[in-house]
C-alpha positions in Angstrom: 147.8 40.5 -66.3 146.5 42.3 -69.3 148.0 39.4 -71.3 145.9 37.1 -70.1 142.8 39.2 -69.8 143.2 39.7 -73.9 143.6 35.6 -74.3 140.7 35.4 -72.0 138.5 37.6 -74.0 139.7 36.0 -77.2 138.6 32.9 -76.1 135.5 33.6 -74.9 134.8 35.5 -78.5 135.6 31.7 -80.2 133.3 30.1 -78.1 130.6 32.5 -78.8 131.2 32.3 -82.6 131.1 28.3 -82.4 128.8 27.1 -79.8 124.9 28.6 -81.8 126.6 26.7 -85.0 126.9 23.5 -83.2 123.5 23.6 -80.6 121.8 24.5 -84.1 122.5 21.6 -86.8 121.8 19.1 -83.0 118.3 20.8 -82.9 118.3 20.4 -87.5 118.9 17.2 -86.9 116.6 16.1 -84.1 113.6 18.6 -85.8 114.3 15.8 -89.3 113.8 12.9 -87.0 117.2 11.1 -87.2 118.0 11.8 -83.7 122.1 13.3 -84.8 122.8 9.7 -86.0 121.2 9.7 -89.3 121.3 11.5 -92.4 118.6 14.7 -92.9 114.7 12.6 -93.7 114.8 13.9 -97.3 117.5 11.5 -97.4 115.4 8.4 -96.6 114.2 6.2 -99.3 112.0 3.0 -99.1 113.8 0.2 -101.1 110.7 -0.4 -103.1 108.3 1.9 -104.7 106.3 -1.3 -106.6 106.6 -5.2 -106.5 105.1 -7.6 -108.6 104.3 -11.0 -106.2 102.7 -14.5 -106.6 100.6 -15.8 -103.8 103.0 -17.3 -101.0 105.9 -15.9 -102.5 107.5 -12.5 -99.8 109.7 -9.6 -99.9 111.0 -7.6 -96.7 110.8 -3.6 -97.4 113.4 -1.2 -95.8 113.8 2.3 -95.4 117.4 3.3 -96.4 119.0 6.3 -94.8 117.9 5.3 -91.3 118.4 3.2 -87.9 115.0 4.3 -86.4 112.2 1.6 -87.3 108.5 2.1 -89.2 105.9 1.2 -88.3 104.6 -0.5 -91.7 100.8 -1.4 -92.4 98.8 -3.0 -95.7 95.6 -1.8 -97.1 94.3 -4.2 -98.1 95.5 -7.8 -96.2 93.1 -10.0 -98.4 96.0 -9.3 -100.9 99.0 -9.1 -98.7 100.4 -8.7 -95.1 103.2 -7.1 -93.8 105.3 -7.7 -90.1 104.6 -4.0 -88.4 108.6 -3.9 -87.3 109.9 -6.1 -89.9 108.6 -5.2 -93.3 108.2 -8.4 -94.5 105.3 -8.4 -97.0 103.6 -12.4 -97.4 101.3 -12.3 -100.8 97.8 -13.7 -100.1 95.5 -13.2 -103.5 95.4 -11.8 -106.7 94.8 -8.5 -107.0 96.3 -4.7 -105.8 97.2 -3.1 -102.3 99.9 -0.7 -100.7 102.5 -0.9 -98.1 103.0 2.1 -96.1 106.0 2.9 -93.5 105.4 5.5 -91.2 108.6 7.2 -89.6 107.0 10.0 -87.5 105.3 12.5 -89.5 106.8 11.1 -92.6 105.4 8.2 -95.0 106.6 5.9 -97.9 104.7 3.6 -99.7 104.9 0.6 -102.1 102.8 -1.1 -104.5 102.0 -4.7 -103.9 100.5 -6.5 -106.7 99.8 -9.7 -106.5 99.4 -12.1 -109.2 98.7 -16.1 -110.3 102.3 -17.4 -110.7 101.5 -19.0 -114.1 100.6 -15.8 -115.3 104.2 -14.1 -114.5 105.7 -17.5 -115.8 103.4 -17.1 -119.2 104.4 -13.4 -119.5 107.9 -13.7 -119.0 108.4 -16.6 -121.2 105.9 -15.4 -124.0 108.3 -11.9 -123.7 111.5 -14.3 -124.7 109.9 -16.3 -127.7 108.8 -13.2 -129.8 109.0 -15.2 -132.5 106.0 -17.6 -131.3 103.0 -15.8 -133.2 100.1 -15.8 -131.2 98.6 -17.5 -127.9 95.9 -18.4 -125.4 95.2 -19.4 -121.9 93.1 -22.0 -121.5 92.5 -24.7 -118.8 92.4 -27.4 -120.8 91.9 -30.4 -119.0 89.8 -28.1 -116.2 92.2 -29.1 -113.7 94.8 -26.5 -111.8 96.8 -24.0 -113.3 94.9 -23.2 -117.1 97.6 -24.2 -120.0 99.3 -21.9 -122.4 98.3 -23.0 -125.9 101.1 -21.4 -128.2 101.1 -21.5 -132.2 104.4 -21.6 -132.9 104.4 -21.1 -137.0 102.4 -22.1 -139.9 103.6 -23.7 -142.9 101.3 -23.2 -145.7 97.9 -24.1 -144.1 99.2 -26.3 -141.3 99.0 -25.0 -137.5 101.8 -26.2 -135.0 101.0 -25.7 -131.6 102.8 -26.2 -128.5 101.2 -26.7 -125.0 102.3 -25.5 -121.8 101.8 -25.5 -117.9 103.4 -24.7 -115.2 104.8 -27.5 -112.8 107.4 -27.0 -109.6 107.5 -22.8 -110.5 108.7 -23.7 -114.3 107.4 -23.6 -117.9 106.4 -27.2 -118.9 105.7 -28.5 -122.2 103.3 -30.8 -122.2 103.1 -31.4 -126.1 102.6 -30.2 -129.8 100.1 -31.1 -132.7 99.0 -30.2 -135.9 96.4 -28.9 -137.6 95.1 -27.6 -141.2 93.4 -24.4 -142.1 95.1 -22.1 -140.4 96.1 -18.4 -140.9 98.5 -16.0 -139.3 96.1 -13.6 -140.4 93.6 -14.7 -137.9 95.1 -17.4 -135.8 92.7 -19.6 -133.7 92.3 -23.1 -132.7 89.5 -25.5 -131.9 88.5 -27.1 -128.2 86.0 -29.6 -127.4 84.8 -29.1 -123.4 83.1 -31.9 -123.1 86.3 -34.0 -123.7 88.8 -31.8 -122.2 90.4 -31.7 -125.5 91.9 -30.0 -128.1 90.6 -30.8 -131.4 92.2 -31.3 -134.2 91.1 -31.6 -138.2 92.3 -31.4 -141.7 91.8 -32.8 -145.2 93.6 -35.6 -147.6 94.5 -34.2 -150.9 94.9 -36.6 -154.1 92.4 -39.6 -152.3 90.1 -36.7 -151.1 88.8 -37.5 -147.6 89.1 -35.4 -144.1 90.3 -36.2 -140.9 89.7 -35.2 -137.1 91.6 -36.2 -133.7 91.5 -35.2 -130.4 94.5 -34.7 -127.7 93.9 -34.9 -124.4 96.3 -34.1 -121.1 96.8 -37.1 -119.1 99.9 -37.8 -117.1 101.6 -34.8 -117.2 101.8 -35.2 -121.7 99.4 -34.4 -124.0 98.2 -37.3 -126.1 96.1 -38.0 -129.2 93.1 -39.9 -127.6 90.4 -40.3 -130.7 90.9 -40.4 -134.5 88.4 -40.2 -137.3 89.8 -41.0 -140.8 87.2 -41.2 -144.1 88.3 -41.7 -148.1 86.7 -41.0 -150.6 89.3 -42.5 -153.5 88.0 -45.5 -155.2 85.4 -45.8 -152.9 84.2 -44.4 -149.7 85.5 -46.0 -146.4 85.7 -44.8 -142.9 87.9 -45.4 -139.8 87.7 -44.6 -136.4 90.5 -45.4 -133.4 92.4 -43.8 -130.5 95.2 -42.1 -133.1 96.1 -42.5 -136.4 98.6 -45.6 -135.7 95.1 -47.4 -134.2 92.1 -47.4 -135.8 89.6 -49.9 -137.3 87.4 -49.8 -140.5 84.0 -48.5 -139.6 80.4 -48.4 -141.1 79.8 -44.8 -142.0 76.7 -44.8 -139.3 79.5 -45.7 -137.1 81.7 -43.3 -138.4 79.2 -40.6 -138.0 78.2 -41.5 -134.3 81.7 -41.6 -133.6 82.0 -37.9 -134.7 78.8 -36.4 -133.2 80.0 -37.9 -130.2 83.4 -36.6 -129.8 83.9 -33.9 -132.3 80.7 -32.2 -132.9 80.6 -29.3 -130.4 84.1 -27.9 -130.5 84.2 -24.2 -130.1 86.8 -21.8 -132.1 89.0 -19.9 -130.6 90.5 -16.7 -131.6 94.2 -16.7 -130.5 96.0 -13.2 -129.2 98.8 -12.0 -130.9 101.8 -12.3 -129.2 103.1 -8.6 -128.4 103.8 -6.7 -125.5 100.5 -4.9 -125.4 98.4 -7.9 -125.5 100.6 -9.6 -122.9 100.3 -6.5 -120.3 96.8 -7.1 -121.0 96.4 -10.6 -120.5 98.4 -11.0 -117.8 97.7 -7.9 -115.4 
């Protein structure tokens, strides 16, 4: 009898030792929200602190180190929206907002931005051609995305340029050209808005003379669309055309007109060096 009144008492020591342990870390994990099926909340992590979108373009947020489900909300849904159980985020516009999850008493949040997609294309393949030495973004032909007008290297006083855009999510060249007078020192080229084009000049050494074309976006290319040629060797003489492989002998009033009327107001522009600072702020 005393036997088992010692294994009794024993026993009844064990579960007194034991049972406050185990009814304590059930009430732990209940008080960190995880219901005893999760681990502890300063274990939960969103999946994404920041995300950089293009309009249409989605990502689905999660909170790791949980089954229960946020609630998730935008601040701003002119920018983007996000499913209130799911955690998909849909991009809208350009421009800045946050995602928040809320898990009881607890919150995480994300940064949304949301930019052009040409400009994340731009920026992404300006970042893998270091060696192109300046840029700018224009919208040449005033239609859709603006183009990316690259100068790709000088060689002496000549300019080459390569133009881009952006067609079905990809880098597209549309063309290259030429001009003289340029400088690494301060890059630039020359546009004329009234034609939509880029514009195009230089000078003939030995003959002496000057010459000036235009190229224009049509079709998905870029094209030389007008040509002015003058000489000044034996005597003076003028030409006028569509590119240097067509042209016609002129007058010299015609030559003129034909210059006032498609050359005369171009603008100068100063191209950006092509460095990761000036890309951030280009393409922010």
């Amino acid at each position: 009898m005393r036997e088992k009144l010692k294994k009794m008492a024993i026993y009844l020591l064990l579960l007194a030792f034991f049972i406050p342990g185990i009814i304590g870390r059930r009430i732990d994990a209940q008080a960190a929200g995880d219901s005893g099926n999760d681990t502890l909340a300063a274990a939960i992590r969103i999946s994404k602190t920041a995300a950089t979108l293009s309009p249409k373009q989605t990502v689905t947020l999660r909170l790791n180190g949980t089954t229960r489900k946020p609630v998730w909300t935008s601040s701003n849904t002119k920018v983007a929206t996000v499913g209130r159980t799911t955690g998909k985020v849909t991009a809208k516009k350009a421009g800045t907002t946050v995602i928040t999850a809320k898990l009881g008493a607890k919150t995480y949040r994300c940064k949304v931005t949301v930019r052009a997609r040409y400009k994340i294309l731009y920026k992404s393949f300006l970042g893998r051609h270091p060696e192109y030495d300046s840029y700018y973004v224009l919208n040449v032909d005033k239609s859709g995305v603006p183009e990316l007008v690259v100068l790709t290297g000088v060689g002496g006083v000549i300019g080459n340029y390569n133009v881009y855009t952006v067609a079905n999510n990809k880098i597209k060249l549309l063309g290259s050209y030429q001009s003289m007078g340029v400088s690494t020192a301060n890059p630039s080229f020359m546009y004329v808005a009234g034609q939509k084009s880029l514009y195009a000049s230089g000078w003939v050494n030995r003959v002496g003379g000057a010459w000036g074309k235009l190229f224009t976006i049509s079709r998905g290319k870029l094209k030389e669309t007008r040509y002015a040629y003058e000489a000044h060797s034996w005597k003076d003489e003028y030409y006028t055309g569509t590119s240097y492989k067509n042209y016609k002998k002129v007058s010299k009033s015609a030559f003129i007109s034909f210059c006032n009327r498609y050359f005369k107001n171009h603008k100068t522009y100063s191209l950006v060096k092509n460095t990761k600072y000036n890309r951030d702020k280009t393409f922010r």
